[in-house]
mmCIF file of the N, C-alpha and C atoms, coordinates in Angstrom:
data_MODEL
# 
_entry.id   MODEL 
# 
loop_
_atom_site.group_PDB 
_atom_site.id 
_atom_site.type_symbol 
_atom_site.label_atom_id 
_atom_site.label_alt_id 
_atom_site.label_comp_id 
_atom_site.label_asym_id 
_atom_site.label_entity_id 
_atom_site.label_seq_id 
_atom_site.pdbx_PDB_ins_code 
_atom_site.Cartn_x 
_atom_site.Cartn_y 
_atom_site.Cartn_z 
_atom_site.occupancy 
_atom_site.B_iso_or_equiv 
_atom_site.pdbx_formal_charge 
_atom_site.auth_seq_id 
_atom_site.auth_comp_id 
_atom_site.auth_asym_id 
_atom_site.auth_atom_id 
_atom_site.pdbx_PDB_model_num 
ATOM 1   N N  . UNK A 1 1  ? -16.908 23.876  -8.898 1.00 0.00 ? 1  UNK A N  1 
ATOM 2   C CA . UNK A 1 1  ? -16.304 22.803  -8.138 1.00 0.00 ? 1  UNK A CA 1 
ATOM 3   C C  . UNK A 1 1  ? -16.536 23.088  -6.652 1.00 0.00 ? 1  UNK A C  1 
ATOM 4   N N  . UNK A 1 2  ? -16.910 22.015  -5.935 1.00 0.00 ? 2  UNK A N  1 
ATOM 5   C CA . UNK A 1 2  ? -17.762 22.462  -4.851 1.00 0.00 ? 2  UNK A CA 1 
ATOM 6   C C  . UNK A 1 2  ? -16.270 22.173  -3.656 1.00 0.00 ? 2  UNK A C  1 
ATOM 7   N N  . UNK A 1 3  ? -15.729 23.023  -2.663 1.00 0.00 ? 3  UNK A N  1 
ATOM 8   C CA . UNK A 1 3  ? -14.825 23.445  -1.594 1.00 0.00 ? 3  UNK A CA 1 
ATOM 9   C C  . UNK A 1 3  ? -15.063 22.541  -0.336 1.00 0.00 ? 3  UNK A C  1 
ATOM 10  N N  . UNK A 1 4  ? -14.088 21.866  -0.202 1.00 0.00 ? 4  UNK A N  1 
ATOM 11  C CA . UNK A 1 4  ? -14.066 21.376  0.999  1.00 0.00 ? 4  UNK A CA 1 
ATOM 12  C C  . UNK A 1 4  ? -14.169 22.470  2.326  1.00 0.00 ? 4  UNK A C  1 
ATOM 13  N N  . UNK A 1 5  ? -14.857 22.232  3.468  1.00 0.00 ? 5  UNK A N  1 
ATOM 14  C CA . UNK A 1 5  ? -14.675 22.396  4.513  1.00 0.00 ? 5  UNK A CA 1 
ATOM 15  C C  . UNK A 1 5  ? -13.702 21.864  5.722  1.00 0.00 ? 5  UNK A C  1 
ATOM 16  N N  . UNK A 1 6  ? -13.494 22.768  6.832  1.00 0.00 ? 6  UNK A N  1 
ATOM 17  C CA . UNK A 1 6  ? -12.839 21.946  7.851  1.00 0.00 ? 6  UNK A CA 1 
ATOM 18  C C  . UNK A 1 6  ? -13.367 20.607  8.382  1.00 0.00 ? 6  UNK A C  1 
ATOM 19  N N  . UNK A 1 7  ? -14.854 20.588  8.251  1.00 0.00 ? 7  UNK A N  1 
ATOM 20  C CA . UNK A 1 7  ? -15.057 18.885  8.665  1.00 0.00 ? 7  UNK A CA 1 
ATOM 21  C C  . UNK A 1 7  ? -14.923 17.992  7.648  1.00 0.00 ? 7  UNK A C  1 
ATOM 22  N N  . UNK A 1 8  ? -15.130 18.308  6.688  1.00 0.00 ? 8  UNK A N  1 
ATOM 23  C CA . UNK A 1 8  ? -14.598 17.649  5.691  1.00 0.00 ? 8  UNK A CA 1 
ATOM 24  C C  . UNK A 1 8  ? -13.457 16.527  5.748  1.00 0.00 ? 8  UNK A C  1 
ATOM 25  N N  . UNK A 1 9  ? -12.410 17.614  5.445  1.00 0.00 ? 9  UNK A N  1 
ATOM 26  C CA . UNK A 1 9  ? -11.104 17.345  5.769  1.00 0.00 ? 9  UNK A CA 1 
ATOM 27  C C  . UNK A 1 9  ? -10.630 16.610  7.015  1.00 0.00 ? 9  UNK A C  1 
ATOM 28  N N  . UNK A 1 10 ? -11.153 16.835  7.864  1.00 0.00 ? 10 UNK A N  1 
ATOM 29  C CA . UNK A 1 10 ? -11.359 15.532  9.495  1.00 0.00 ? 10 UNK A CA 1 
ATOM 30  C C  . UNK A 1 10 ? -11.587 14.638  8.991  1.00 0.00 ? 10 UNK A C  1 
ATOM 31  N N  . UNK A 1 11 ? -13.043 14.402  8.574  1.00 0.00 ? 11 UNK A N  1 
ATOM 32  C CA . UNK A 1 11 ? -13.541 13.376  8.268  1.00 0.00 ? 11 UNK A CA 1 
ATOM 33  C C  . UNK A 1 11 ? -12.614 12.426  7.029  1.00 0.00 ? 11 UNK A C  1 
ATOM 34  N N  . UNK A 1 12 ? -12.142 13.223  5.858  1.00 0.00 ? 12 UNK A N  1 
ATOM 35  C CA . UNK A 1 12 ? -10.921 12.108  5.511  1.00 0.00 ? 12 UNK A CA 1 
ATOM 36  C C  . UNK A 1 12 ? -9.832  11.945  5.776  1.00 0.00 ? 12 UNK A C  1 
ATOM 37  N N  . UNK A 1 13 ? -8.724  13.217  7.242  1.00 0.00 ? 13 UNK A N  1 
ATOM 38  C CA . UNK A 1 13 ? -7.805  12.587  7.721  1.00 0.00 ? 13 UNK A CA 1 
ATOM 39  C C  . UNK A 1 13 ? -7.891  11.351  8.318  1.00 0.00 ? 13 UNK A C  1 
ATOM 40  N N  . UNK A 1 14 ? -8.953  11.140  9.479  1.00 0.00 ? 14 UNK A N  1 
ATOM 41  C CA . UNK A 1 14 ? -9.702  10.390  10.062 1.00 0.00 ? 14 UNK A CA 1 
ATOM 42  C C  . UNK A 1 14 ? -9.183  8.866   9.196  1.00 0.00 ? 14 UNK A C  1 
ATOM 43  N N  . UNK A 1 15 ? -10.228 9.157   7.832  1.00 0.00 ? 15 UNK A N  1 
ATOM 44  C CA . UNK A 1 15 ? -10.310 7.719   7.465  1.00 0.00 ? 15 UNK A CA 1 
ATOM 45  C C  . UNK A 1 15 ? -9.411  7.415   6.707  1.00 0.00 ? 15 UNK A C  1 
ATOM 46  N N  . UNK A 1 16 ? -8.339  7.960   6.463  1.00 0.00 ? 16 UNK A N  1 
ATOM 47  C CA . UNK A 1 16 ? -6.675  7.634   6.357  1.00 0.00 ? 16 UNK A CA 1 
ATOM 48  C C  . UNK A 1 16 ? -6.292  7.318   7.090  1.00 0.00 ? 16 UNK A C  1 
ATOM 49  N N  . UNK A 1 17 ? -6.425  7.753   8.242  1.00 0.00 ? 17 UNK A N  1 
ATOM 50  C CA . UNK A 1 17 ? -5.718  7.279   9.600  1.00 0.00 ? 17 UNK A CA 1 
ATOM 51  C C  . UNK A 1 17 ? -6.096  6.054   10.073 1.00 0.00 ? 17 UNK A C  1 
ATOM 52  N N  . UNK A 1 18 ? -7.340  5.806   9.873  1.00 0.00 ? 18 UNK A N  1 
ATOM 53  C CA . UNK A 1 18 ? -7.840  4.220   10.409 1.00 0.00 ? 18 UNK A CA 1 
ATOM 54  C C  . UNK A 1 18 ? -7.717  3.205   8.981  1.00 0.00 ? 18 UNK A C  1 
ATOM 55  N N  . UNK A 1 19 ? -7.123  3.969   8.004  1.00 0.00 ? 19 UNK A N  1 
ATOM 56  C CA . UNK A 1 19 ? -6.882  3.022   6.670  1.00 0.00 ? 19 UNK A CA 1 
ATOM 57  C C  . UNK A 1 19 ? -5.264  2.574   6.563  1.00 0.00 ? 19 UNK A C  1 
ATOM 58  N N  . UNK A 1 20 ? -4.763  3.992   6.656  1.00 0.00 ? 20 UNK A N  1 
ATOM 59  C CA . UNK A 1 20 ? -3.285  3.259   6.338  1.00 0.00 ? 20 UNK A CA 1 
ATOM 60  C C  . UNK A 1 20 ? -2.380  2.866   7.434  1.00 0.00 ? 20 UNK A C  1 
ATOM 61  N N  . UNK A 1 21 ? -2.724  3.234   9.278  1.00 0.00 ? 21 UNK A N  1 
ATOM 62  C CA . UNK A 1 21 ? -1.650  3.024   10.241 1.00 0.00 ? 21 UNK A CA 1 
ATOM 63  C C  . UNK A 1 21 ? -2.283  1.385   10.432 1.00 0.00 ? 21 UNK A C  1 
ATOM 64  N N  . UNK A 1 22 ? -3.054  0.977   10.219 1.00 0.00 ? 22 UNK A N  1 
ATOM 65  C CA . UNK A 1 22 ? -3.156  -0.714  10.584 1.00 0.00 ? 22 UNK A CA 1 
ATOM 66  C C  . UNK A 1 22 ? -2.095  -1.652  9.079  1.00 0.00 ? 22 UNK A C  1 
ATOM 67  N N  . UNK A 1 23 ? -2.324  -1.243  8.168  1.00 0.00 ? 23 UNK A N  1 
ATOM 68  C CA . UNK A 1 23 ? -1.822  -1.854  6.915  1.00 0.00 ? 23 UNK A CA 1 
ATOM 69  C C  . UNK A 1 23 ? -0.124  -1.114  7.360  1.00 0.00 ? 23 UNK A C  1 
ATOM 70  N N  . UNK A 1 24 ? 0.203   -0.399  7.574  1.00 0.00 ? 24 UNK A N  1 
ATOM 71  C CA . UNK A 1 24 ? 1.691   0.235   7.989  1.00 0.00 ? 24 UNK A CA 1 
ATOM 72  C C  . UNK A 1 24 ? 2.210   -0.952  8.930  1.00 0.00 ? 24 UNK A C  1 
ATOM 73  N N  . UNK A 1 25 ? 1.187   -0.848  10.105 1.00 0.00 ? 25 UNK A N  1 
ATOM 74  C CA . UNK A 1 25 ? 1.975   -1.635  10.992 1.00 0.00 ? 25 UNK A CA 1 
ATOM 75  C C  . UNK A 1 25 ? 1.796   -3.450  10.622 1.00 0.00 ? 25 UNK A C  1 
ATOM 76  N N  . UNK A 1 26 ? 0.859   -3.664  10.005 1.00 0.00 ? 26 UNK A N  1 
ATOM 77  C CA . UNK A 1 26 ? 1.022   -5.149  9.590  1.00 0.00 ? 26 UNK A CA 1 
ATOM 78  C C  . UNK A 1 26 ? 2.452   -5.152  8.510  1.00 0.00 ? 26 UNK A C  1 
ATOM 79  N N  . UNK A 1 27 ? 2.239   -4.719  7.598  1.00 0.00 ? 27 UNK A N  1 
ATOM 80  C CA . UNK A 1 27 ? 3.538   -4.786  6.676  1.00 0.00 ? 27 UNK A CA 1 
ATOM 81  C C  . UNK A 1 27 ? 5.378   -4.861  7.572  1.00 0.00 ? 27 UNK A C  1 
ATOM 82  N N  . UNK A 1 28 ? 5.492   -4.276  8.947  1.00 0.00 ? 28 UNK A N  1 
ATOM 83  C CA . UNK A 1 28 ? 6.017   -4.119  9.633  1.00 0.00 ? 28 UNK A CA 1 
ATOM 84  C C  . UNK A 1 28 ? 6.325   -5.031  10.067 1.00 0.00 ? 28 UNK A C  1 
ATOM 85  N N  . UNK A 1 29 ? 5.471   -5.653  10.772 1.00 0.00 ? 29 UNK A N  1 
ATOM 86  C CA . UNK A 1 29 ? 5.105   -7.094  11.365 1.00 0.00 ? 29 UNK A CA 1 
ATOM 87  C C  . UNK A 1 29 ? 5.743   -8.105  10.570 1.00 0.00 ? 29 UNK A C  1 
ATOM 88  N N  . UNK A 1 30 ? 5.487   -8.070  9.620  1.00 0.00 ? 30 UNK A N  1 
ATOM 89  C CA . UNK A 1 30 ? 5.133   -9.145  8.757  1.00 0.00 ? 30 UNK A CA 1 
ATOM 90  C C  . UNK A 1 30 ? 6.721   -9.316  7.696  1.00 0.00 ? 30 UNK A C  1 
ATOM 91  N N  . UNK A 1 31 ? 7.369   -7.965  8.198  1.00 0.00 ? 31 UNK A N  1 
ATOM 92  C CA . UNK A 1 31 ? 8.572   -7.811  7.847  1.00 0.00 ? 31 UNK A CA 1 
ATOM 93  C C  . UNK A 1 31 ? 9.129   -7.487  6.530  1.00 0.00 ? 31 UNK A C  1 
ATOM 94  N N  . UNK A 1 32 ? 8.043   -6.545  6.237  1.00 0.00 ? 32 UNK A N  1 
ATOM 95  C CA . UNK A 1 32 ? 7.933   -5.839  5.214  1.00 0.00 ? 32 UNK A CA 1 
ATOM 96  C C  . UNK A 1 32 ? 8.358   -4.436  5.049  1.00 0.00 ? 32 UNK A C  1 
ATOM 97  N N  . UNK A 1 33 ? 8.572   -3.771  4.402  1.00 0.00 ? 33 UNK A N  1 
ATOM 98  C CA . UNK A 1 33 ? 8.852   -2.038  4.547  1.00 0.00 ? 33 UNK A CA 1 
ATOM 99  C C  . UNK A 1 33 ? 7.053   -1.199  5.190  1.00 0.00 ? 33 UNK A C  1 
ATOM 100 N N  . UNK A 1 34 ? 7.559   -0.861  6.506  1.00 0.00 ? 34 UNK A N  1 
ATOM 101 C CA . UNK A 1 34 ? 5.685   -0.406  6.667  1.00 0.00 ? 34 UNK A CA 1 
ATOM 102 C C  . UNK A 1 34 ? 5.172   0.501   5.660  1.00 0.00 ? 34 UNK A C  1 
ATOM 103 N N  . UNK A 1 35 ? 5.462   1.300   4.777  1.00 0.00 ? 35 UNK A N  1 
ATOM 104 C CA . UNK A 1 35 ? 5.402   2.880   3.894  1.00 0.00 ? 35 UNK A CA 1 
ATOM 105 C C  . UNK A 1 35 ? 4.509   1.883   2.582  1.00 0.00 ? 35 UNK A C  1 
ATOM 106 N N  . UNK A 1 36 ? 4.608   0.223   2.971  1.00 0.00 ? 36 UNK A N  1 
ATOM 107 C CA . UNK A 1 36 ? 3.570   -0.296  1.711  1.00 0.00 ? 36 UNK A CA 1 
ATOM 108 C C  . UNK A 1 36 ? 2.500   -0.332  2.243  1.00 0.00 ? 36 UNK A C  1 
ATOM 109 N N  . UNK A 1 37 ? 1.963   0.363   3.378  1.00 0.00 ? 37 UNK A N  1 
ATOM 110 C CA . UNK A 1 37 ? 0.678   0.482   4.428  1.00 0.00 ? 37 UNK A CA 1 
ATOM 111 C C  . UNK A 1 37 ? -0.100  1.303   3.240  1.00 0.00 ? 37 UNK A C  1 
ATOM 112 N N  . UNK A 1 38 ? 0.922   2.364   2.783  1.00 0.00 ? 38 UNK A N  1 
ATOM 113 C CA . UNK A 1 38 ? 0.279   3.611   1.811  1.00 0.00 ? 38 UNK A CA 1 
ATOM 114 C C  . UNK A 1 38 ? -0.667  2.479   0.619  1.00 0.00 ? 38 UNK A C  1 
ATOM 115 N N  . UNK A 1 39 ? -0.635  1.572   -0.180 1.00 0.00 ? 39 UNK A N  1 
ATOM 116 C CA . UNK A 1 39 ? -0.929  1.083   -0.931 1.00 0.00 ? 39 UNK A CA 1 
ATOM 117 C C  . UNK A 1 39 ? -2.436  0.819   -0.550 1.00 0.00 ? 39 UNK A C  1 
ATOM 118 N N  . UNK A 1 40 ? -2.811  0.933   0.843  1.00 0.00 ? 40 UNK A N  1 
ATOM 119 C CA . UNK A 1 40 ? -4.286  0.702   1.060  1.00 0.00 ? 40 UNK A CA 1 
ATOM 120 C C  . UNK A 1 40 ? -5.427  1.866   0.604  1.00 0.00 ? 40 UNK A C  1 
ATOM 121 N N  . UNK A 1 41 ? -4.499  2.548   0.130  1.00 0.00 ? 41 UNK A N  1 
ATOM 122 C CA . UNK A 1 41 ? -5.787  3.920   0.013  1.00 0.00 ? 41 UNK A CA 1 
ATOM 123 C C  . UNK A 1 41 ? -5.748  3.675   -1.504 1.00 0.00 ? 41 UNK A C  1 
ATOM 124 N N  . UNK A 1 42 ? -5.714  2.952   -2.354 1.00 0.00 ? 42 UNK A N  1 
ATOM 125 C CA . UNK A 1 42 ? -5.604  2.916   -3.773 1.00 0.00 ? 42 UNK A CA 1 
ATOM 126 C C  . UNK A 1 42 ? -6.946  1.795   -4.167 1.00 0.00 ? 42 UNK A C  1 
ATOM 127 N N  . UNK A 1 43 ? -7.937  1.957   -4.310 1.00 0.00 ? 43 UNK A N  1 
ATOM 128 C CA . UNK A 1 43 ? -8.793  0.505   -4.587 1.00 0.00 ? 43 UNK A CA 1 
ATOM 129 C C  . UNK A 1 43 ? -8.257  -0.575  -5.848 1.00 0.00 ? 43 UNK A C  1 
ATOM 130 N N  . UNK A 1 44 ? -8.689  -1.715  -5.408 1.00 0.00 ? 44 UNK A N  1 
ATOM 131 C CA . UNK A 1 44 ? -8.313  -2.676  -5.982 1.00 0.00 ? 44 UNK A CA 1 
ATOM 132 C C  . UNK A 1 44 ? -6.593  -2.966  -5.471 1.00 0.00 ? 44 UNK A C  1 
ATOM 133 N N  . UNK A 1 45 ? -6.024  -2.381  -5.498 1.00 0.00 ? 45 UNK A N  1 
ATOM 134 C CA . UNK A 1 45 ? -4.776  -2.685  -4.879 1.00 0.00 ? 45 UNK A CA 1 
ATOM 135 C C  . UNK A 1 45 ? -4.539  -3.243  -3.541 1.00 0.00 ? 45 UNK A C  1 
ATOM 136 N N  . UNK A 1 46 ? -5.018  -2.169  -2.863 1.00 0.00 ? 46 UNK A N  1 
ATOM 137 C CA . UNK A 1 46 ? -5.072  -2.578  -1.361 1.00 0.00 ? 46 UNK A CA 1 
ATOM 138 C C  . UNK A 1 46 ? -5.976  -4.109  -1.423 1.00 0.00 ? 46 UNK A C  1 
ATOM 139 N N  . UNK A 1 47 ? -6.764  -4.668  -1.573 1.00 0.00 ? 47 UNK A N  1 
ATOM 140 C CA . UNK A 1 47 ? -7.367  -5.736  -1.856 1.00 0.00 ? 47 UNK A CA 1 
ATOM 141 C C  . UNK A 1 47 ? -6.331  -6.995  -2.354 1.00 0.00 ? 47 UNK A C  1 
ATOM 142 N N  . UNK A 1 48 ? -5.701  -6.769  -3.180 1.00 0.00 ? 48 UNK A N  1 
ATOM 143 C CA . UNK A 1 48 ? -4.568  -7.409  -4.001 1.00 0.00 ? 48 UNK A CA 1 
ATOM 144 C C  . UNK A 1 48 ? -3.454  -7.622  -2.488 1.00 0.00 ? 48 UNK A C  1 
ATOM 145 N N  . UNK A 1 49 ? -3.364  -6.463  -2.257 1.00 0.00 ? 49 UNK A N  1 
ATOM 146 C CA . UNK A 1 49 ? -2.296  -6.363  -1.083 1.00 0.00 ? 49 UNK A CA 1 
ATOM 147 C C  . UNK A 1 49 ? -2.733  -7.178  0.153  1.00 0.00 ? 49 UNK A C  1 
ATOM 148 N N  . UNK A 1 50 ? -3.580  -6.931  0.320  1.00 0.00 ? 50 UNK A N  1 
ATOM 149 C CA . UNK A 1 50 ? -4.402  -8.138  1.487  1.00 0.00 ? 50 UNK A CA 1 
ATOM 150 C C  . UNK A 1 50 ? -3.841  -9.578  1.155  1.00 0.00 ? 50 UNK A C  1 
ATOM 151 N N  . UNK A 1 51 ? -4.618  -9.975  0.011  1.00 0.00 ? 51 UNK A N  1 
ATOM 152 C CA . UNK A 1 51 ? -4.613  -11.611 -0.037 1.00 0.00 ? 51 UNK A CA 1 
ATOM 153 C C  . UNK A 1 51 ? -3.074  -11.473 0.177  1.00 0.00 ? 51 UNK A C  1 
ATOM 154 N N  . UNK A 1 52 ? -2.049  -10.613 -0.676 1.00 0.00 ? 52 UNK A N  1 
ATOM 155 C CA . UNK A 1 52 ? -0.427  -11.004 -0.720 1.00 0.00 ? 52 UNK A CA 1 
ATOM 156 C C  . UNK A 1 52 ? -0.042  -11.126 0.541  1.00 0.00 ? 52 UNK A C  1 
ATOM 157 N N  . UNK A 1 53 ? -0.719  -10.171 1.832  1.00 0.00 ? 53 UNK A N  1 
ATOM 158 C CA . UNK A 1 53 ? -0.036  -10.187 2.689  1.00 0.00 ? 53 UNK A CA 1 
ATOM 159 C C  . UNK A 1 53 ? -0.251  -11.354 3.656  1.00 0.00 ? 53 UNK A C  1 
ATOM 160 N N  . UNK A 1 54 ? -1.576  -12.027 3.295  1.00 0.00 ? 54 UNK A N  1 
ATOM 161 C CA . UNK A 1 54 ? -2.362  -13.269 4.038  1.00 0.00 ? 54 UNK A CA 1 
ATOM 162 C C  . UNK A 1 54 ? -1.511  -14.512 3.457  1.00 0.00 ? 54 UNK A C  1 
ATOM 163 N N  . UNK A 1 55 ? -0.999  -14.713 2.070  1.00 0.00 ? 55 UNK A N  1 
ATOM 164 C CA . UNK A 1 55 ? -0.609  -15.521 1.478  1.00 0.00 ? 55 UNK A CA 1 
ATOM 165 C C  . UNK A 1 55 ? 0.695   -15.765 1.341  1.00 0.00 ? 55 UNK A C  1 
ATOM 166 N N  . UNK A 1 56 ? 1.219   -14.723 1.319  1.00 0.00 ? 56 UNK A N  1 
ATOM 167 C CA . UNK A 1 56 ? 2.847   -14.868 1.019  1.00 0.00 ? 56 UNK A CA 1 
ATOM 168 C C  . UNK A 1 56 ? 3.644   -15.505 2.662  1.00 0.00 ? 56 UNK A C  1 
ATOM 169 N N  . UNK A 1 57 ? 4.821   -15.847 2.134  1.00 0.00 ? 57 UNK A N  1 
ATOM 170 C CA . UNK A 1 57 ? 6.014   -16.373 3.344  1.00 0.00 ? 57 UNK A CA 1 
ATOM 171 C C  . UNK A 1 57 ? 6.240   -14.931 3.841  1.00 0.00 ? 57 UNK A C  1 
ATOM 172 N N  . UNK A 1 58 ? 6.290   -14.576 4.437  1.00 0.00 ? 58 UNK A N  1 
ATOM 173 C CA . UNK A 1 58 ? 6.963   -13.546 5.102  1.00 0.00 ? 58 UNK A CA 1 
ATOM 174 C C  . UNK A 1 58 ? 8.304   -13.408 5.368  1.00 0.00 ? 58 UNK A C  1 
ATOM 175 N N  . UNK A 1 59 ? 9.035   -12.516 5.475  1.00 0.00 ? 59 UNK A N  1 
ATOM 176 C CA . UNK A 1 59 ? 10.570  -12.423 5.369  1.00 0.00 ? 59 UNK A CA 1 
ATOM 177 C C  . UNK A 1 59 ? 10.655  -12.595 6.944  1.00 0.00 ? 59 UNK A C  1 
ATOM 178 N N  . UNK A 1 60 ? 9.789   -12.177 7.854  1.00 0.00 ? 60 UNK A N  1 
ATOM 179 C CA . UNK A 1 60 ? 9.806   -12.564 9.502  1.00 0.00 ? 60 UNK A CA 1 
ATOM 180 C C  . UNK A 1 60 ? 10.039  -13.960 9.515  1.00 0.00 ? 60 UNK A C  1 
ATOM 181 N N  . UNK A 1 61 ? 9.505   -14.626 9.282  1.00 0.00 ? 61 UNK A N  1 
ATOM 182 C CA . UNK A 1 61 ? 8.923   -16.395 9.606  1.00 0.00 ? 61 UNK A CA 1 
ATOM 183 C C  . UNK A 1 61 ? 9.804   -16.798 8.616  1.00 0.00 ? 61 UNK A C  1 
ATOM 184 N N  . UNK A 1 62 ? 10.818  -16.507 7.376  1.00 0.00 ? 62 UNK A N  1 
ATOM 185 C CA . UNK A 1 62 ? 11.366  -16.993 6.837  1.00 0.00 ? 62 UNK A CA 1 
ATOM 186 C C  . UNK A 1 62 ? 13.174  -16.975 7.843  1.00 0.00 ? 62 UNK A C  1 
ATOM 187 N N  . UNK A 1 63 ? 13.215  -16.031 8.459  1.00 0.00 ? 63 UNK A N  1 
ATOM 188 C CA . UNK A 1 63 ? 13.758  -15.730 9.576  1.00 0.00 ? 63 UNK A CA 1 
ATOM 189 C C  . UNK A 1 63 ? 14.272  -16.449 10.354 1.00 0.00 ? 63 UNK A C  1 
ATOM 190 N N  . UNK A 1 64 ? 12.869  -16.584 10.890 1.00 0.00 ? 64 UNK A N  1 
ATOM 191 C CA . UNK A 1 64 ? 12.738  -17.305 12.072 1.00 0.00 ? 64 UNK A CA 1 
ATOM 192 C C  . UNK A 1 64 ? 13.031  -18.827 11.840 1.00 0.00 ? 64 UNK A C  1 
ATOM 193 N N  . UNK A 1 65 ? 12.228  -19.533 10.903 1.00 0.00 ? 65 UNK A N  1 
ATOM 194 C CA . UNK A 1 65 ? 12.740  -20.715 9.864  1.00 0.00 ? 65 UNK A CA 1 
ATOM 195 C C  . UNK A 1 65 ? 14.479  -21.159 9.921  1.00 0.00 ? 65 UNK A C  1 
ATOM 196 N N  . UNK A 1 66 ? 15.170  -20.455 9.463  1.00 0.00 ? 66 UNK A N  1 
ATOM 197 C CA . UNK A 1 66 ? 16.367  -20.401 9.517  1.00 0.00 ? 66 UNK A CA 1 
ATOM 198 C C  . UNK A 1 66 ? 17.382  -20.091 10.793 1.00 0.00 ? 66 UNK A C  1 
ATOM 199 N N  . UNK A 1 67 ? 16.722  -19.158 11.684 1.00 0.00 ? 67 UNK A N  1 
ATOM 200 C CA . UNK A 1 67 ? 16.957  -19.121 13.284 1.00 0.00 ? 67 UNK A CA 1 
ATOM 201 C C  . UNK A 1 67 ? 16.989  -20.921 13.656 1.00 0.00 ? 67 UNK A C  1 
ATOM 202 N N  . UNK A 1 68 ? 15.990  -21.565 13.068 1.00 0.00 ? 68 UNK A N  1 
ATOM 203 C CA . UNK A 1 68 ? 15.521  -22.621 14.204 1.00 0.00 ? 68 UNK A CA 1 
ATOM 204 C C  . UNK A 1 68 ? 16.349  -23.952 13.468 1.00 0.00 ? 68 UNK A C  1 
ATOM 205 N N  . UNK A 1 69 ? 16.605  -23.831 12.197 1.00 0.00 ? 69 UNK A N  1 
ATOM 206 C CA . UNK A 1 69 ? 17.150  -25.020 11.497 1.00 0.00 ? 69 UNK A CA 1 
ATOM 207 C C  . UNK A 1 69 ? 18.556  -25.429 11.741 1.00 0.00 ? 69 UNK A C  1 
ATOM 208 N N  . UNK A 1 70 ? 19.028  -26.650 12.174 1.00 0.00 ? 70 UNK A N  1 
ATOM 209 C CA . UNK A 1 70 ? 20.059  -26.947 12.519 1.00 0.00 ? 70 UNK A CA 1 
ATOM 210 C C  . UNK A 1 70 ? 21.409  -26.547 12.014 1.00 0.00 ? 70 UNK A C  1 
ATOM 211 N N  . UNK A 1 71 ? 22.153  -26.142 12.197 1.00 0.00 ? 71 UNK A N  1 
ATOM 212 C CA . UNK A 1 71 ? 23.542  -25.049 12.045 1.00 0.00 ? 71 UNK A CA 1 
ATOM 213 C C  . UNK A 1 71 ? 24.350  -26.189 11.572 1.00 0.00 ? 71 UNK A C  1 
ATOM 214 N N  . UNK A 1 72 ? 24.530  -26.006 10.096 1.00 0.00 ? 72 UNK A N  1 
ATOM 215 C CA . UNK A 1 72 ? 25.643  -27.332 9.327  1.00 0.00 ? 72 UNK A CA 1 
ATOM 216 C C  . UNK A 1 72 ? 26.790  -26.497 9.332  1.00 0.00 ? 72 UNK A C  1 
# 
C-alpha cells in the first residue's frame, strides 16, 4: 500500500478546503446548518445537494416572506 507524503496531504487539505468552506458558507446563507457544507466531499451527494440548495425555499427568504407580510 503505497504512503502518503507531506505534499500529498497539502494537496488534499487544500482541496477540502476549496470544497467544503464555499458549500459551509452557502448552507449558512441560505439558512441552513453550515456543517451540511461537509456533504460536498461525498460524490453524487454533493451534486444532489446542489440542485436542493438551488431549488428549495430557503428557511432565510421564508423569513423574510413573513417579516414582510401584513401583521393580522
Amino acid at each position: 500500500m503505497a504512503r502518503l507524503g507531506v505534499p500529498e496531504l497539502i494537496i488534499i487539505f487544500v482541496i477540502l478546503l476549496f470544497t467544503v468552506v464555499p458549500f459551509w458558507k452557502i448552507s449558512q446563507k441560505a439558512g441552513y446548518p453550515g456543517a451540511l457544507g461537509i456533504l460536498s466531499l461525498i460524490p453524487l451527494v454533493n451534486v444532489i445537494f446542489f440542485y436542493f440548495l438551488a431549488f428549495a425555499q430557503w428557511p432565510v427568504l421564508k423569513e423574510l416572506e413573513h417579516l414582510k407580510s401584513p401583521q393580522r
